[in-house]
N, C-alpha and C positions, 0 to 999 in steps of 0.2 A: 194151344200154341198158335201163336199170328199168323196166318200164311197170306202175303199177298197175289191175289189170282187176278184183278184188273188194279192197273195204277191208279186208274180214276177214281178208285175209294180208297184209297193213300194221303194222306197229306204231307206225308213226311218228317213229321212233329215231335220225331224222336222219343216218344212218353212210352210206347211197349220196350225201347231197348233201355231205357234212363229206370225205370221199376222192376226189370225183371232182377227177383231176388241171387238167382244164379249166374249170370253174366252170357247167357246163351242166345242173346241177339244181337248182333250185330248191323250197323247200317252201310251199306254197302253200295258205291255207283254206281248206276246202270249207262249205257251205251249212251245216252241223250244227256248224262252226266248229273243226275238225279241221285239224290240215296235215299232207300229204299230198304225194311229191317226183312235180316234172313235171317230164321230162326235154328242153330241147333240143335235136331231132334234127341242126340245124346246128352243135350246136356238137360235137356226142358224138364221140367217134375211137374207138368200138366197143374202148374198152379190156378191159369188166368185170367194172374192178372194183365196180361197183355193184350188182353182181347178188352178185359172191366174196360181197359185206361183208356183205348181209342177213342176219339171224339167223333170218329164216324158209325163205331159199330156199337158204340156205346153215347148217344148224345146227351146233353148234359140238359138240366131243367133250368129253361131259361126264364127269372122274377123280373127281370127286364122290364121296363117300359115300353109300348109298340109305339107309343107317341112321345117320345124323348124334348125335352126342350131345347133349341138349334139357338147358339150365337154364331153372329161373325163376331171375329176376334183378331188379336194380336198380341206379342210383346211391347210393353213400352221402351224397351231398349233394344235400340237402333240396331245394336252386332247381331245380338242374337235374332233379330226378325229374318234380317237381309241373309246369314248365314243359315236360318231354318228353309225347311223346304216351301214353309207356306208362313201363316204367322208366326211361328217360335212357341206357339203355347205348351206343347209336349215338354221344353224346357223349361219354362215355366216352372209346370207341375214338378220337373225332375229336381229344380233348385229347394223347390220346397220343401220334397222328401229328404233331402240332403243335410236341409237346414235343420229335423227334427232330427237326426241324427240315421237315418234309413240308407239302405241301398235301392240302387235300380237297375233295372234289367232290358240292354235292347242290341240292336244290332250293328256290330262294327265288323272292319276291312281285317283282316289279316294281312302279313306280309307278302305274300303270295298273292295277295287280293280275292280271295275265298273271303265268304262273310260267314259269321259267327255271333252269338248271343255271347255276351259278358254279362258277370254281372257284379257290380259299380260300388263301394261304397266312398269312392273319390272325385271329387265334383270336377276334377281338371281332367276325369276322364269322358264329360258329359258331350264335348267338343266333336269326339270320335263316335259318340252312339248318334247325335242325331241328324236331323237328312236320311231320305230316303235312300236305299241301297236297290232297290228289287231284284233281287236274289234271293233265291232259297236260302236258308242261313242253319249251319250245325247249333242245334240244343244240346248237344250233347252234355250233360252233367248241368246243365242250366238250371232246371228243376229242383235238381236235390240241393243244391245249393239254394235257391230261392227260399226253400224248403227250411233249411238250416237258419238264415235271419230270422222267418216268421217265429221259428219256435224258441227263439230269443229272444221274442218281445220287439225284433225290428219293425218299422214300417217298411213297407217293399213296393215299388211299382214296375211293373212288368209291362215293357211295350212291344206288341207283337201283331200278328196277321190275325182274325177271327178264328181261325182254324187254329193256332197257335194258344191264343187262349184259352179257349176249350179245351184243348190238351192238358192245360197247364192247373185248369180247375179239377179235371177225371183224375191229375196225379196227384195234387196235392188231398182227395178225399173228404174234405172240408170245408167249411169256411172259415176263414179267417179275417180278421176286422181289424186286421193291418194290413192284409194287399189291397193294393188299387193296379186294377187292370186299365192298361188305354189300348185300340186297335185303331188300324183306320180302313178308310175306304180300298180296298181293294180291288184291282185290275186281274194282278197273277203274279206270282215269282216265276222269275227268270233263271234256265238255265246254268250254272257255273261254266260249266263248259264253253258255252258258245261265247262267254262274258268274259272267259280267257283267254280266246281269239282273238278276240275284238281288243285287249290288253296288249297283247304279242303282237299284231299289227301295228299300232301305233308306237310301240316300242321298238320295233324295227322302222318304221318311217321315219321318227323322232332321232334314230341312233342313239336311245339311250333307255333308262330305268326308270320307270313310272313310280312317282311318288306319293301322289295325290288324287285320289277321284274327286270329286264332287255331282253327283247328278242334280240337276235343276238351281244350277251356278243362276246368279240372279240380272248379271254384268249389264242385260240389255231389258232387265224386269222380270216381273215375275209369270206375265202373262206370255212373256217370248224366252222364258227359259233357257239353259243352254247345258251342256255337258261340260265340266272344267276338268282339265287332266295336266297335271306338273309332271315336269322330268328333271332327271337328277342333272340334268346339262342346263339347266335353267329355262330350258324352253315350255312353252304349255303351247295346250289345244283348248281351242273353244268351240265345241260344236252345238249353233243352233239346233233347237227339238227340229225342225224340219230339215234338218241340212245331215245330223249325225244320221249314220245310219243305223247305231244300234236303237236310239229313238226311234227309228221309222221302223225298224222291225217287230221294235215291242209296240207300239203307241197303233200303226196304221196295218199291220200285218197280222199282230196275235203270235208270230213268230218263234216265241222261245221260251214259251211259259209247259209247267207243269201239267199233266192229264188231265189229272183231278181240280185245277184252276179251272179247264173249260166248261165244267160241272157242278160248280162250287156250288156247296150243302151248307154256307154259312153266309150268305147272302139276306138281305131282307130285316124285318123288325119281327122280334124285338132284339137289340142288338146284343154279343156276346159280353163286352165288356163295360165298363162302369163309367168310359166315356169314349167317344169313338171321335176320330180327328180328319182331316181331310183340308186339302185346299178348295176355298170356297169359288170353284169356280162358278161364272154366272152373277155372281153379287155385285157386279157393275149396271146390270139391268135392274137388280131389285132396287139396290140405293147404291147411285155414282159416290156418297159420300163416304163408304165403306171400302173402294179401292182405292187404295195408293199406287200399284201396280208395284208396291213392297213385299206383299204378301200377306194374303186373310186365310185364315182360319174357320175351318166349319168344326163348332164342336157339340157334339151331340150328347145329352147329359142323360145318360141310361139309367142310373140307378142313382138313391138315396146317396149311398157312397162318392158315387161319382161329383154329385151336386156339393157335398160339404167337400173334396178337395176341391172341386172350382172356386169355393167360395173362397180356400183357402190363397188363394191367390188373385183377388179382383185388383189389389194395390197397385199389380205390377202389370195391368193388361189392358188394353182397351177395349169391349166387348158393348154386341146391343145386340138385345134379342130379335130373331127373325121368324117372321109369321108365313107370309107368302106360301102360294099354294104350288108357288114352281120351285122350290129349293134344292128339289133333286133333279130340275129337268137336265141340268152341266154335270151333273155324277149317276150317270147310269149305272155305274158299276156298282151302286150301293145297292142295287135289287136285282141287276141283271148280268150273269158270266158274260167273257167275252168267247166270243166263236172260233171254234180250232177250225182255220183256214187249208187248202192246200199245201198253202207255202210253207208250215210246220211241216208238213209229212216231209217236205222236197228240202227242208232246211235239215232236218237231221238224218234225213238220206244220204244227204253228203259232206257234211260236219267232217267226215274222218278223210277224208279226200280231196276235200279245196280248200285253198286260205281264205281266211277269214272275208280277204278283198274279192277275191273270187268270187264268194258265198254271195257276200250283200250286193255286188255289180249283176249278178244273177237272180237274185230273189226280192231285195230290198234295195235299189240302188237311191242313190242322192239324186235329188229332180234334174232336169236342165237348165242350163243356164236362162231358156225363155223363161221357166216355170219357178226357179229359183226369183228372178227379175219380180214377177208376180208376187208371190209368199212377200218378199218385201216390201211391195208397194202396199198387200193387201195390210199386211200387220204393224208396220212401222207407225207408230203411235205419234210420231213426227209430222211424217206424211199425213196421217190421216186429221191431223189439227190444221194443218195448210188445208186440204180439201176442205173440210168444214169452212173453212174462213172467208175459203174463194164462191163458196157456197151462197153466203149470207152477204158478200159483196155483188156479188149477178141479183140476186133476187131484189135487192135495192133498186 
């Protein structure tokens, strides 16, 4: 029977409550707004399988490549680049499986704005999985379902966190040569809870119903990011990654992520899935001709599998392979956790006690206006073409 004794070997991947043959585990919130499987004990018949399925206590035999082959990349079509988080290739691949007649599997909003795995075999619902959420996201029934197309002969692609994979490979017990797994580079999932604060506030500043998220809105590029948020009054928010504060809580604080994210056990090569995706930050140093400031693609070609769906779509992408010995020096996350800070402890110490505005004016607040001034001047890609110019005018 499961029991978890430290969160930090948790992942939350829902695969002991999605397997257990009796229905005797449940996933459950915890205070920091996490769920977390309690198993039970009347109803368990000491099968476990609950313990087999973990991807932590059971790791899974990784055939992997340690040296993957890396493109930059992109969509050739303009919507989907600008509307993906990075290049749009995740799409890509999704249009493809679609196209042979497969489902897909990845993470959307709820009404509620809670995130959740679907799983797809409707191409107009591709719109709603892709973009990044960072959120912890319910599996619940994800799997078995997954489960169900492969053993119909579907193709399936499953896009999820590295920990999420592995789970997904301990439950299904096999191999099958119709999934294709994608993960990307991870930082950590975020909290729900504090992510419903952060909703509730601007939905009381806004005076109205949040409609729309978008994180990593592209309005001012891809390199200056921004948070996009609709209201049913027609108003939106755009907060730059420096100016939101839930950016700055996740991005510069560590603030609101999971235990078990400050200790991640699925970091490093060889990687878990059969192609791993990320934005290519940095690839304006290796080759200026690879950013558009549209959005590049890192994509990492883990296994044989992975290689023949890439291939499966080179018509519709722009891609060149990259060698460079710094390609991960802009994605630390791809080998290294990030560090649980004070301000987690002090952020969910008082989560139940201050508004959200309260929380981040006290733990994450938005720069100054000097400091705001600066961020601008330092990143405005505007700005910084006038300097260059006045540059090469003086040295004349």
């Amino acid at each position: 029977m499961i029991q978890i004794i430290n969160k930090k070997d948790c992942v939350s991947c829902f695969s002991c409550a999605n397997i257990c043959p009796v229905n005797a585990i449940s996933m459950q919130e915890d205070q920091e707004g996490f769920k977390y499987p309690i198993a039970d004990s009347k109803k368990c018949v000491s099968c476990g399988l609950c313990d087999n399925v973990c991807p932590v206590n059971s790791p899974i035999r990784n055939k992997n490549s340690s040296s993957p082959k890396v493109y930059a990349c992109w969509s050739k079509n303009s919507h989907t680049r600008i509307d993906s988080t990075s290049g749009g290739i995740f799409s890509e691949l999704a249009e493809n499986i679609y196209q042979q007649g497969g489902c897909v599997s990845g993470a959307v909003y709820t009404d509620d704005w809670h995130v959740k795995h679907i799983v797809s075999d409707n191409p107009k619902e591709l719109e709603q999985i892709r973009s990044s959420k960072y959120l912890q996201s319910d599996l619940n029934g994800a799997f078995k379902e997954i489960k169900y197309h492969l053993e119909a002969g579907k193709e399936a692609l499953f896009c999820g966190s590295p920990c999420q994979i592995a789970a997904l490979y301990n439950f299904l017990q096999k191999d099958y040569t119709n999934l294709y797994t994608v993960d990307f580079i991870c930082k950590g999932m975020n909290s729900p809870k504090i992510f419903l604060k952060y909703i509730s506030y601007l939905e009381e500043k806004y005076k109205s119903r949040v409609t729309y998220v978008k994180f990593k809105n592209k309005k001012y590029g891809w390199h200056n990011f921004s948070t996009k948020i609709d209201f049913a009054n027609g108003k939106s928010y755009i907060g730059w990654r420096y100016f939101d504060t839930f950016m700055i809580g996740y991005l510069e604080y560590n603030a609101f992520m999971k235990p078990s994210c400050y200790e991640c056990k699925f970091k490093g090569f060889p990687r878990i899935a059969d192609i791993t995706l990320a934005d290519f930050w940095g690839i304006e140093n290796i080759d200026k001709s690879l950013d558009e400031d549209k959005g590049t693609s890192m994509a990492l070609i883990n296994s044989e599998k992975g290689r023949l769906l890439f291939q499966r779509i080179k018509d519709n992408i722009q891609s060149e392979v990259v060698v460079s010995g710094d390609i991960f020096n802009s994605n630390v996350c791809v080998n290294e956790s990030s560090e649980m800070t004070q301000t987690r402890e002090n952020v969910f110490r008082d989560a139940d006690n201050l508004s959200y505005k309260k929380l981040s004016d006290k733990y994450f607040p938005q720069p100054g206006l000097f400091q705001k001034i600066i961020l601008v001047l330092k990143f405005n890609k505007n700005i910084q073409a006038v300097y260059r110019k006045l540059r090469k005018i003086i040295k004349k």
